[in-house]
C-alpha positions as CSV (number, residue, x, y, z in Angstrom):
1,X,-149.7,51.6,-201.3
2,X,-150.4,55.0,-200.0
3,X,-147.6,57.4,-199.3
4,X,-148.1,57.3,-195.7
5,X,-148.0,53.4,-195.5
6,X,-144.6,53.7,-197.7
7,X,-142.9,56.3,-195.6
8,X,-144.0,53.4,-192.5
9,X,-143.0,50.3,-193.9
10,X,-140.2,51.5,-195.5
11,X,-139.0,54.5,-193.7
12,X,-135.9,53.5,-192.5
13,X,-134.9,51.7,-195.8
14,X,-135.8,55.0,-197.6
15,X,-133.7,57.0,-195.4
16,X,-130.5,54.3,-195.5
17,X,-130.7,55.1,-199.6
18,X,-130.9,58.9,-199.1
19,X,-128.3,58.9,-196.6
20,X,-125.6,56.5,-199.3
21,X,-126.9,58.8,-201.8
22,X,-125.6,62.1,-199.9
23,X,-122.4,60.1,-199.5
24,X,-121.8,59.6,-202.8
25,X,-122.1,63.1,-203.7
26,X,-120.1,65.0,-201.5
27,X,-117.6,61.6,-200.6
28,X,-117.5,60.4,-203.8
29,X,-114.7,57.6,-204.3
30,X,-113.6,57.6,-200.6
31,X,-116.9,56.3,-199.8
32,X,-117.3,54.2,-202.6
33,X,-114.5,52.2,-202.0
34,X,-114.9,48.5,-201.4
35,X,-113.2,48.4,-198.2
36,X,-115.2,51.1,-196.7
37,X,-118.3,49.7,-197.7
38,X,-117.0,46.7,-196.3
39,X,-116.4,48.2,-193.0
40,X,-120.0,49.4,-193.3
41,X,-120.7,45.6,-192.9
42,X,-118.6,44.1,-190.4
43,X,-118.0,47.3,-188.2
44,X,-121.0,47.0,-185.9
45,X,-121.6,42.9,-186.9
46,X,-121.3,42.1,-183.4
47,X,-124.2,44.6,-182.2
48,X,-125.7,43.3,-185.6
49,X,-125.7,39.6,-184.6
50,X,-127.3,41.0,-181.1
51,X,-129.9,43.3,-182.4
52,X,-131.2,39.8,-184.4
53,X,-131.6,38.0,-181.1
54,X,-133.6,41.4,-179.5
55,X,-135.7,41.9,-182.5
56,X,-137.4,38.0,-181.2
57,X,-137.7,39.2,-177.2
58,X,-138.8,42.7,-178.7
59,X,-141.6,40.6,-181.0
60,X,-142.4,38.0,-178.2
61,X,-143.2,41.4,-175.7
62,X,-140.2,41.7,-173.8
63,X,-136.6,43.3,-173.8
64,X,-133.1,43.2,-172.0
65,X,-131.4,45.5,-171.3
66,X,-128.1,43.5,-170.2
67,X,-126.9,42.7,-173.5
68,X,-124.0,45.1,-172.8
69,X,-122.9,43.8,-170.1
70,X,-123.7,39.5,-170.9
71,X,-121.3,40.8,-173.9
72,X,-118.0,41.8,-171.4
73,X,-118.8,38.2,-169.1
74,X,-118.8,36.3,-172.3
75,X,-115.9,38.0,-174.1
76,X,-114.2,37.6,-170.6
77,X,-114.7,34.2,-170.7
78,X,-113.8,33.5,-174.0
79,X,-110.1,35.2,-173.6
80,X,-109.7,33.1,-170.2
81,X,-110.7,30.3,-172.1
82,X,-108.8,30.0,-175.3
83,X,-105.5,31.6,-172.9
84,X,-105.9,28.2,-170.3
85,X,-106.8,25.9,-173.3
86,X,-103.3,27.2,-175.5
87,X,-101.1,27.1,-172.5
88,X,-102.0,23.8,-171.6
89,X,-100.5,22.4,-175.2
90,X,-103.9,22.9,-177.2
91,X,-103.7,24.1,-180.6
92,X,-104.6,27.6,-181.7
93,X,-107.6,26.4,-183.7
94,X,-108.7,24.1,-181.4
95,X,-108.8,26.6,-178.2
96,X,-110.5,29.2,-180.4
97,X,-113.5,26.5,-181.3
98,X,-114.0,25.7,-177.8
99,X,-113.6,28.9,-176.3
100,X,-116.0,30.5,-178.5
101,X,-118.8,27.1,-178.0
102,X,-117.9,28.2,-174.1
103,X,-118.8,31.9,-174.2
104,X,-122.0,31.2,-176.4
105,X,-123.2,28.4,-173.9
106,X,-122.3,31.3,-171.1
107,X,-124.5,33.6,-172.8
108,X,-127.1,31.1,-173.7
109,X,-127.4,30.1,-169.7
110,X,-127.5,34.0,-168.7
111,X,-130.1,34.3,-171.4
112,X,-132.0,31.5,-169.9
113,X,-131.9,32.5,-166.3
114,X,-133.0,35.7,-167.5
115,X,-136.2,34.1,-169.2
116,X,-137.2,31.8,-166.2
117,X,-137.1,34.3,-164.1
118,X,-139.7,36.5,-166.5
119,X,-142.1,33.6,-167.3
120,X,-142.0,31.5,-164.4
121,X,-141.2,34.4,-161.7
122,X,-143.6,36.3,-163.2
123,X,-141.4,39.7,-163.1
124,X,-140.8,42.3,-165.1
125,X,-138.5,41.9,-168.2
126,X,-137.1,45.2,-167.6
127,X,-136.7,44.9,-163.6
128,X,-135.2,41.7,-164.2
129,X,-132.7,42.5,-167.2
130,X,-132.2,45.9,-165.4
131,X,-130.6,43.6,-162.6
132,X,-128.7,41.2,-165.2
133,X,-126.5,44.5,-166.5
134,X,-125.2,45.6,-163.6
135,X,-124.6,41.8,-162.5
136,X,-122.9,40.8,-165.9
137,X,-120.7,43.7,-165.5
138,X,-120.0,43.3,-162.2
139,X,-118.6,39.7,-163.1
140,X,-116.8,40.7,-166.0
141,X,-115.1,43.3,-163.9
142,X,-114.2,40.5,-160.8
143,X,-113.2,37.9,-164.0
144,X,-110.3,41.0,-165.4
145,X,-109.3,42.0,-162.5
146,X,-111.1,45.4,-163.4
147,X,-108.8,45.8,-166.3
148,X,-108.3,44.3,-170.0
149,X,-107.7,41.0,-170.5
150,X,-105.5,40.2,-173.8
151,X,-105.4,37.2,-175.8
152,X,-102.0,35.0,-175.8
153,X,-103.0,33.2,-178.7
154,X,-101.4,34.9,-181.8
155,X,-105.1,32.6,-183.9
156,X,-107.8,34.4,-182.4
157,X,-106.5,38.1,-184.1
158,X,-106.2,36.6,-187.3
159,X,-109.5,35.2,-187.2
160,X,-110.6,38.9,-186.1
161,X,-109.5,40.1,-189.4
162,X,-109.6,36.9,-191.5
163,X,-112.2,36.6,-193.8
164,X,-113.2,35.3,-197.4
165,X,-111.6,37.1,-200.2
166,X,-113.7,39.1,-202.3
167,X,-113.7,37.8,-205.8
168,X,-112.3,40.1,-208.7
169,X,-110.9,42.7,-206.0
170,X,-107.6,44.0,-205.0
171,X,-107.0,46.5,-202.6
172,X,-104.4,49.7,-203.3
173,X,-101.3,47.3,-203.2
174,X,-102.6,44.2,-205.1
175,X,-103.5,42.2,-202.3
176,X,-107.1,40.8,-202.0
177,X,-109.7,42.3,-199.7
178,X,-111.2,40.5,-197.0
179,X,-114.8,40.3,-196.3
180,X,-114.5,39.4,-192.9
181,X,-115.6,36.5,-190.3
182,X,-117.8,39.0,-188.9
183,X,-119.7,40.0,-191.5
184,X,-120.6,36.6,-192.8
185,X,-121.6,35.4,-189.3
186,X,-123.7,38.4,-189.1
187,X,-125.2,37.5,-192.9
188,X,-126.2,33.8,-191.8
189,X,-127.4,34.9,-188.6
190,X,-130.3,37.0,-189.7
191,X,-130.9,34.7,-192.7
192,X,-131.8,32.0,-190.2
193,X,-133.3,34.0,-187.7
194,X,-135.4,35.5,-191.1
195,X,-136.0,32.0,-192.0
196,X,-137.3,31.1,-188.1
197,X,-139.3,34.3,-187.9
198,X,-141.2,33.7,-191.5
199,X,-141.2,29.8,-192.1
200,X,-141.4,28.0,-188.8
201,X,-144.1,27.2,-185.9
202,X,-141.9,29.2,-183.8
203,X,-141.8,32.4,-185.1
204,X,-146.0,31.9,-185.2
205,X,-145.8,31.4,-181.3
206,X,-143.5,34.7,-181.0
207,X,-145.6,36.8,-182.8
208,X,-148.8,35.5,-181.1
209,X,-147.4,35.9,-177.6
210,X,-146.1,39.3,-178.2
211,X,-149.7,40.3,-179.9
212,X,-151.6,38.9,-177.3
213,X,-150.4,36.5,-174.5
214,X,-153.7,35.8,-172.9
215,X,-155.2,34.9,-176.7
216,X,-151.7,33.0,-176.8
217,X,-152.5,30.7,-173.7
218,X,-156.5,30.4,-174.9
219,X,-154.8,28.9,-178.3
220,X,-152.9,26.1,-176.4
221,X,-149.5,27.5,-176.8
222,X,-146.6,27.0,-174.1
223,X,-146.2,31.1,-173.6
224,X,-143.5,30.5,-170.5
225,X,-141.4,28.5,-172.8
226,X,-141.6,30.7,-176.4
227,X,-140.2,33.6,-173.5
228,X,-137.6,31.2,-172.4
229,X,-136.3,30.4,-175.8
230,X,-136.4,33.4,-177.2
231,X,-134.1,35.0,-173.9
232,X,-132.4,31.7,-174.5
233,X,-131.1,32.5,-178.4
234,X,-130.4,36.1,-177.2
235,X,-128.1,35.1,-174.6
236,X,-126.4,32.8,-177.2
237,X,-125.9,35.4,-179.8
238,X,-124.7,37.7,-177.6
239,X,-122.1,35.3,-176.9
240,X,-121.6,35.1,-180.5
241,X,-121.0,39.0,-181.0
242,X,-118.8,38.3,-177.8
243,X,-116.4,36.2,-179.6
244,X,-116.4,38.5,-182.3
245,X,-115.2,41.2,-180.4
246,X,-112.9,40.0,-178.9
247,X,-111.5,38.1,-181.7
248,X,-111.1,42.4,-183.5
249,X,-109.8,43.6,-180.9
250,X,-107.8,40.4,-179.2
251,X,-108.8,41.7,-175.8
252,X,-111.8,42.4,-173.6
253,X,-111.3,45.4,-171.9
254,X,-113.8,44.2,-169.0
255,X,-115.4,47.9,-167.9
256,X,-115.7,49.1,-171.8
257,X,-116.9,46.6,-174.1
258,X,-120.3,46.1,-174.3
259,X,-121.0,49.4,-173.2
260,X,-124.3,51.4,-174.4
261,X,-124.7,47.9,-176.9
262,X,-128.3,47.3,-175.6
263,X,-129.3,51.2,-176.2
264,X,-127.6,50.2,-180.0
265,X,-129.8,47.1,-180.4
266,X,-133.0,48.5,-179.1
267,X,-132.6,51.6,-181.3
268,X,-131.7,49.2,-184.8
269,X,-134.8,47.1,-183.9
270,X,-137.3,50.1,-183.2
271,X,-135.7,52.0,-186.2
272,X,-136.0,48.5,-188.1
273,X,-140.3,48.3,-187.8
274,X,-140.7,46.1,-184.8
275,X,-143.1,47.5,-182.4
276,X,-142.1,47.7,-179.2
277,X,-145.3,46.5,-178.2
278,X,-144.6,43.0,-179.4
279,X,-146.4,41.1,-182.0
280,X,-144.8,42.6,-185.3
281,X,-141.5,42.9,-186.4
282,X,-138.9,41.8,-189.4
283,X,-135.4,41.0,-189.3
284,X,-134.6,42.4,-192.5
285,X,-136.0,45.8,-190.7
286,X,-133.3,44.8,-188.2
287,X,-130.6,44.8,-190.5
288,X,-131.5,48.0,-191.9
289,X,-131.7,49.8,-188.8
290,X,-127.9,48.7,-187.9
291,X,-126.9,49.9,-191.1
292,X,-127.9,52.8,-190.9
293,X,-126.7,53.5,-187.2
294,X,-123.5,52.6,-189.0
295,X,-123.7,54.8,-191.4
296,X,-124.9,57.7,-189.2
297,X,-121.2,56.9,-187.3
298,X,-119.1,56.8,-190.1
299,X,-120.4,60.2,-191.3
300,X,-120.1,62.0,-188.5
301,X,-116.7,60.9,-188.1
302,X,-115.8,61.7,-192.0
303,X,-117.7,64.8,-191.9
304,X,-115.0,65.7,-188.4
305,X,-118.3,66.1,-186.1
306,X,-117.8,65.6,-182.5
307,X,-118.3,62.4,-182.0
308,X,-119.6,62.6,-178.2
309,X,-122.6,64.1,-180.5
310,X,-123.3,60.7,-181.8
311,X,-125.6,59.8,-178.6
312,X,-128.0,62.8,-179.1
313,X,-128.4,61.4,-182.9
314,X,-129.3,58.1,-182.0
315,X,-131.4,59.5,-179.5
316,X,-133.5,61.5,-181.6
317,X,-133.4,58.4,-184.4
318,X,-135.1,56.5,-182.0
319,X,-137.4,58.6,-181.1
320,X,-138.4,59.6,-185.2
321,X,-139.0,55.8,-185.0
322,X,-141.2,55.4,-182.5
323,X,-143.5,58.3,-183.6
324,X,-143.9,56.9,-187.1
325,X,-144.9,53.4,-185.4
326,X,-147.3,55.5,-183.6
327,X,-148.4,56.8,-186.6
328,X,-149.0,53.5,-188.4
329,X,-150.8,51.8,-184.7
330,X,-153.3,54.8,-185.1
331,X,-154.0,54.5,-188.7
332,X,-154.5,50.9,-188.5
């Protein structure tokens, strides 16, 4: 492979090594230690499990930019819900379950309104998702009263931080370290939507309408309903990583969560290999490009950089990204 095609394909793998390299160097066992490279897991697993569902509208041609904002109605939701459901005599883990199917089934309908209105009203993904996050919000705010909404239920915490224990390893006092819920719903997520992508008639149709739509339509596939799914399964995740937030933090602070999380899931997918011209993309990419977002955060705060310069870095992350995919398109 030439070097050109490497630095392409593999850019932002290359630079998530060289990036854990300099931390090992001038870190050395702070960084290494399990729980922070834990953390570099499950910290930003909820924009993770979000970034997953963007990287199929991003494939299949489109984008949304109300992630943010679906995330606060859904994580509004879910707190209302599993509150009602405990008071009412419902156990803990019980009112977590069905709180958690309601906020995904929130998402999933927001995600579907979203894509009938694209394919079947014929407008603009971004015009109409432009729309959806200032709508979401504006819910979210109306559902909190314009404040935080806490959790009464003592479950939905320790879920936050509950996890598997990771075999073999003991943290400074003995105890065993968590790999947490998060992470592992993060994990299975892009394995399945990997395993969609790759192996299934689906993912075919995604990448077909996102190369070419009217080629799509001349081949006999159903383009309105491959856009509907796929706004469909984002809306659902997002109420997955809305469930997971909440569950960390055991409230959903209605005007602040969520915030920027589409700019976040845009930039992992672009930085990831998926063209934002639709037709090409990789979930692995996807999961490389959140990582190393990550890991640009949790350097600038070990390193004791202003953090308000984290937006400029992303910015100019993105933007690296989409030259080098301009790069490859003009090569090709």
């Amino acid at each position: 492979m030439k070097r050109s095609n490497l630095l392409t394909e593999y850019g932002a793998l290359l630079a998530l090594v060289v990036l854990f390299v300099i931390n090992v160097v001038t870190r050395g066992a702070s960084f290494l230690q399990i729980e922070n490279l834990r953390n570099l897991i499950s910290q930003n697993a909820g924009v993770g499990v979000i970034a997953i569902g963007m990287t199929f509208v991003i494939i299949a041609g489109g984008i949304d930019l109300s992630v943010g904002s679906l995330t606060a109605m859904c994580g509004a939701v879910a707190i209302l819900l599993v509150n009602k459901l405990a008071s009412g005599g419902m156990g803990p883990t019980l009112a977590i379950l069905l709180a958690s199917l309601g906020a995904i089934a929130v998402g999933a309908v927001a995600g579907l309104v979203n894509g009938a209105i694209i394919s079947y009203g014929r407008v603009a993904a971004f015009v109409v998702t432009l729309g959806g996050l200032a709508g979401f919000r504006s819910i979210a705010l109306v559902l909190g009263k314009g404040g935080e909404i806490r959790s009464q239920v003592q479950g939905l915490e320790d879920f936050g931080f509950g996890g598997v224990a990771i075999p073999f390893v003991k943290n400074a006092g003995g105890g065993p370290v968590m790999f947490y819920w998060s992470a592992i719903v993060f994990i299975i997520a892009a394995l399945l939507a990997s395993f969609i992508l790759n192996r299934t008639r689906f993912g075919r149709y995604m990448i077909a309408v996102g190369a070419n739509e009217r080629a799509a339509v001349y081949s006999a596939i159903n383009t309105q309903t491959v856009k509907l799914a796929v706004f469909g399964i984002l809306g659902g995740l997002v109420g997955v990583a809305a469930v997971l937030e909440g569950a960390r933090m055991n409230s959903v602070g209605t005007g602040s969560v969520g915030l920027y999380y589409e700019l976040d899931a845009i930039a992992a997918v672009v930085i990831g290999g998926t063209s934002l011209r639709g037709g090409k993309g990789r979930i692995w990419g996807t999961v490389v490009g959140v990582l190393l977002l990550t890991l640009i955060s949790n350097m600038i705060t070990a390193y004791n950089i202003d953090t308000n310069w984290q937006g400029l870095v992303r910015g100019i992350v993105i933007l690296v990204a989409v030259l080098i995919q301009r790069g490859r398109k003009e090569n090709e």
